[in-house]
C-alpha positions as CSV (number, residue, x, y, z in Angstrom):
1,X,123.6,99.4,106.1
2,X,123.8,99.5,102.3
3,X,120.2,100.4,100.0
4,X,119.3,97.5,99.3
5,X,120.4,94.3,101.4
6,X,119.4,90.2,101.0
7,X,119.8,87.4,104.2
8,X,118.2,84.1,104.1
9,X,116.6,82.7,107.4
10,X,115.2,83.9,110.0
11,X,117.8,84.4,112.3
12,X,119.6,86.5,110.1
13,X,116.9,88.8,109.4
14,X,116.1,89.2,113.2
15,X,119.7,89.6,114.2
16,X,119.3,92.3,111.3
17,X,116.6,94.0,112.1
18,X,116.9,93.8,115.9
19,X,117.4,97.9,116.4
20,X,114.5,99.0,113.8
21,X,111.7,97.1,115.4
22,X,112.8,98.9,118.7
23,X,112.9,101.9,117.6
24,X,109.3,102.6,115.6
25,X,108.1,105.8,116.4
26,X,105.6,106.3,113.7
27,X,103.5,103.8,112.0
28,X,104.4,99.7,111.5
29,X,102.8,98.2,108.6
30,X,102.9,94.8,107.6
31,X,101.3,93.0,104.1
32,X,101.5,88.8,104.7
33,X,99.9,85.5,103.3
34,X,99.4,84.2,107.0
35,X,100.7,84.6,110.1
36,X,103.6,82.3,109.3
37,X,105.0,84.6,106.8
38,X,107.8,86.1,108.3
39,X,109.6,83.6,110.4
40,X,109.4,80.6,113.3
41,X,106.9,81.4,116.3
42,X,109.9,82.1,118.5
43,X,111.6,84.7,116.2
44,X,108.2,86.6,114.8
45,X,107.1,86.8,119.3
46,X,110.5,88.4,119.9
47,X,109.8,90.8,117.0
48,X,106.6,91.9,118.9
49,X,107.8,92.0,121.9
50,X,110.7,94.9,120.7
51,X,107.4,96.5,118.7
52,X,105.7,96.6,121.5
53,X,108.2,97.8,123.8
54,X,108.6,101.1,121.5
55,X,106.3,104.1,121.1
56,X,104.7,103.2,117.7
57,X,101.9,105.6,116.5
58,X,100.1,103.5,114.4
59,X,99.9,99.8,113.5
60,X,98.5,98.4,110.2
61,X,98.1,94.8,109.2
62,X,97.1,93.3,106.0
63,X,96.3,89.6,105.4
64,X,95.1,87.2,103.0
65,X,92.0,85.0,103.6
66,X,93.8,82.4,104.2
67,X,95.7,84.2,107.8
68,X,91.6,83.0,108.8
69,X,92.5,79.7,108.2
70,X,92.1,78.1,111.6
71,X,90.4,79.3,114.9
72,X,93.6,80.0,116.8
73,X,94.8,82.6,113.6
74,X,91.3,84.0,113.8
75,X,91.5,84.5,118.0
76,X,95.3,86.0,117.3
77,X,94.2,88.8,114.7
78,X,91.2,89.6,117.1
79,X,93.1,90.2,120.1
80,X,95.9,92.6,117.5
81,X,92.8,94.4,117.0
82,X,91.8,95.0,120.7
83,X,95.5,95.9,121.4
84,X,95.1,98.7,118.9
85,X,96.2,97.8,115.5
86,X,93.9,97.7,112.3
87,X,93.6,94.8,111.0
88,X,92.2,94.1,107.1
89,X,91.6,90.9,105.2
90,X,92.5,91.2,101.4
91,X,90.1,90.0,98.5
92,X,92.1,87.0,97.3
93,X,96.2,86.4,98.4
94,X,98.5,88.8,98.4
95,X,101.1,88.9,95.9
96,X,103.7,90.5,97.6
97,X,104.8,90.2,101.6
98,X,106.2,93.7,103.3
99,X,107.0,95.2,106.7
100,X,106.9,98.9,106.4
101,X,108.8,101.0,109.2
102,X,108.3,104.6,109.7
103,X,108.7,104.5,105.4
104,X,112.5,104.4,106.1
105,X,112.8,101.1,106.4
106,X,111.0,98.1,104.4
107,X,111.5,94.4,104.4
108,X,110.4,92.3,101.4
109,X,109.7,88.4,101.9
110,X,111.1,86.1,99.0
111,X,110.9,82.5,98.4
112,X,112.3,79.8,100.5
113,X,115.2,78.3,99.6
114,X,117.5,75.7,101.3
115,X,119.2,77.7,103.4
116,X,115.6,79.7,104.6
117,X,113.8,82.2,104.1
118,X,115.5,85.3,101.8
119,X,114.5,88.8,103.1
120,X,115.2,92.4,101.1
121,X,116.2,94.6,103.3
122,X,115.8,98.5,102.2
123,X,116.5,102.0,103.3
124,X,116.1,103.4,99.2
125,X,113.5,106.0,99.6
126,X,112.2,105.7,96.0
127,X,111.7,101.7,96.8
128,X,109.8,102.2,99.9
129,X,107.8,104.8,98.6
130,X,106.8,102.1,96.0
131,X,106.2,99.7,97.9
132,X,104.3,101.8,99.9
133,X,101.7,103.0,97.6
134,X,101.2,99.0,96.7
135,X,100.7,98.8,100.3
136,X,97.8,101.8,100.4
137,X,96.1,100.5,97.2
138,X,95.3,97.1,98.5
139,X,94.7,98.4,102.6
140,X,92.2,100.6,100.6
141,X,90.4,97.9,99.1
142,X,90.7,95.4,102.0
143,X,88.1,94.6,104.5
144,X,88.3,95.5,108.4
145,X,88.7,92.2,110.5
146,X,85.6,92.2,112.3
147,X,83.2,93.0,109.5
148,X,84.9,90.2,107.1
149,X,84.6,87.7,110.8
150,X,80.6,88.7,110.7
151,X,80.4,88.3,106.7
152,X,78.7,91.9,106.1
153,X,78.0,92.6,102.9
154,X,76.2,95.6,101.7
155,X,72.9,95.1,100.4
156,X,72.5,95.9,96.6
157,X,68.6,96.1,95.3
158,X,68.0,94.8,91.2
159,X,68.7,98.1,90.1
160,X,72.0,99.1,91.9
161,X,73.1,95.7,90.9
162,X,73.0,96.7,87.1
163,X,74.3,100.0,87.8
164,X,77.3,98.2,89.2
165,X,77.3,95.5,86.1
166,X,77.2,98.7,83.6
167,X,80.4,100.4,85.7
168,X,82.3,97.2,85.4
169,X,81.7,97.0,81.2
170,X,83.2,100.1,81.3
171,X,80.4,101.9,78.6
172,X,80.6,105.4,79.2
173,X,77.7,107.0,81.6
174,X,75.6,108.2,78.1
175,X,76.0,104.9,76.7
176,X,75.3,103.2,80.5
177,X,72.0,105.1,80.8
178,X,70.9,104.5,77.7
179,X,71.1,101.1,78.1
180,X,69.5,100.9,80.9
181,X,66.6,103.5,79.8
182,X,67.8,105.8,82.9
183,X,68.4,109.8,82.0
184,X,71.7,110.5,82.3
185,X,71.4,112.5,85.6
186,X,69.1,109.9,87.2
187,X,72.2,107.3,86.2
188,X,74.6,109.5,87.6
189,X,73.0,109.5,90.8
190,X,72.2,105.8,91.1
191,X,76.3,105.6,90.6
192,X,77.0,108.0,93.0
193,X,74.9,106.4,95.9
194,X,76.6,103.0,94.7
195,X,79.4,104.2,95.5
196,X,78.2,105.6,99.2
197,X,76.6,102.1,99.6
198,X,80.5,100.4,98.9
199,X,82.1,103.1,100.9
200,X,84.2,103.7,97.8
201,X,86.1,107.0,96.7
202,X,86.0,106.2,93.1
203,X,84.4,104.0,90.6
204,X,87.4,101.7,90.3
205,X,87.4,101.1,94.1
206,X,83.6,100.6,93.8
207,X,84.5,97.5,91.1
208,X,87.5,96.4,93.3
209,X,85.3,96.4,96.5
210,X,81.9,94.9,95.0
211,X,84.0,92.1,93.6
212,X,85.5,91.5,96.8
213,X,82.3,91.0,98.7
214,X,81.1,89.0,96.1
215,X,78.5,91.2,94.6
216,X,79.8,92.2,91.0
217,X,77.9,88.9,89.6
């Protein structure tokens, strides 16, 4: 197969991609809207049937809010989850759809059109490996299924709260503290258990994450 390949429909793009969903070894990862993304119920069961069938390593899944749209979406990501794969819930929608093979093979969802559905098909290593960083930023930031399902949200106090506002202004930490009439090393230490609170690895991820639970206000 050439680079970089587009199909419209479905059937093309399983007919397509027939031998790489068999023959995952590593890690599948997939980025969607919904779980209507990538093709009729028929096609997207026989695609997890050959995934299934193979010796993947690792599966990752990555939805938008809406995926939890109806009970019957919500019971289908569950049971993903008790089958083994992770499965996050994005802030807001995604604004790109991927399947990520083994990052040798991606597929990119496009816009319908009239005659379906048009797919990008790629084996260009500099376009997966784009597309998979995209992919890692936003998994990063997502939320795990089951804690989005039960709504948990850290719990900020008055203080941490203004901490977080004073990160988001972007003031620098001597101008932050000052502000707030903290020392610099007791500011620096309210950031730093912040982030433990979020579960974040930077200060950016703890603005990305607070937003997304809904506590940056």
């Amino acid at each position: 197969m050439a680079d970089i390949v587009t199909i419209r429909g479905d059937l093309e793009l399983l007919a397509r991609t027939e031998h790489v969903f068999s023959s995952v070894h590593e890690e599948f990862i997939c980025a969607a809207r919904d779980l209507n993304t990538w093709s009729r119920p028929e096609a997207r069961q026989a695609a997890g049937d050959r995934l299934r069938s193979s010796e993947t390593q690792q599966v990752r899944k990555l939805f938008s809010p809406a995926s939890l749209a109806d009970e019957h979406s919500r019971e289908h990501l569950s049971e993903l989850v008790d089958k083994g794969a992770r499965v996050r819930i994005a802030a807001t929608a995604l604004p790109h759809e991927t399947i990520i093979i083994d990052r040798r093979f991606a597929i990119l969802a496009g816009l319908n059109t009239p005659g379906g559905r048009e797919y990008t098909l790629t084996t260009a290593p500099t376009l997966i490996g784009n597309v998979y960083a995209l992919f890692e930023a936003a998994w990063e930031t997502a939320t795990d299924l089951q804690a989005f399902l039960r709504g948990e949200h850290p719990q900020l106090d008055t203080e941490s709260r203004t901490v977080l506002r004073a990160l988001g202004s972007g003031a620098t930490d001597e101008k932050a503290a000052r502000e707030l009439g903290m020392s610099l090393r007791t500011y620096r230490r309210r950031v730093a258990a912040l982030l433990d609170t979020l579960d974040a690895g930077s200060r950016f991820q703890a603005g990305v994450r607070a937003g997304e639970l809904g506590l940056s206000g």
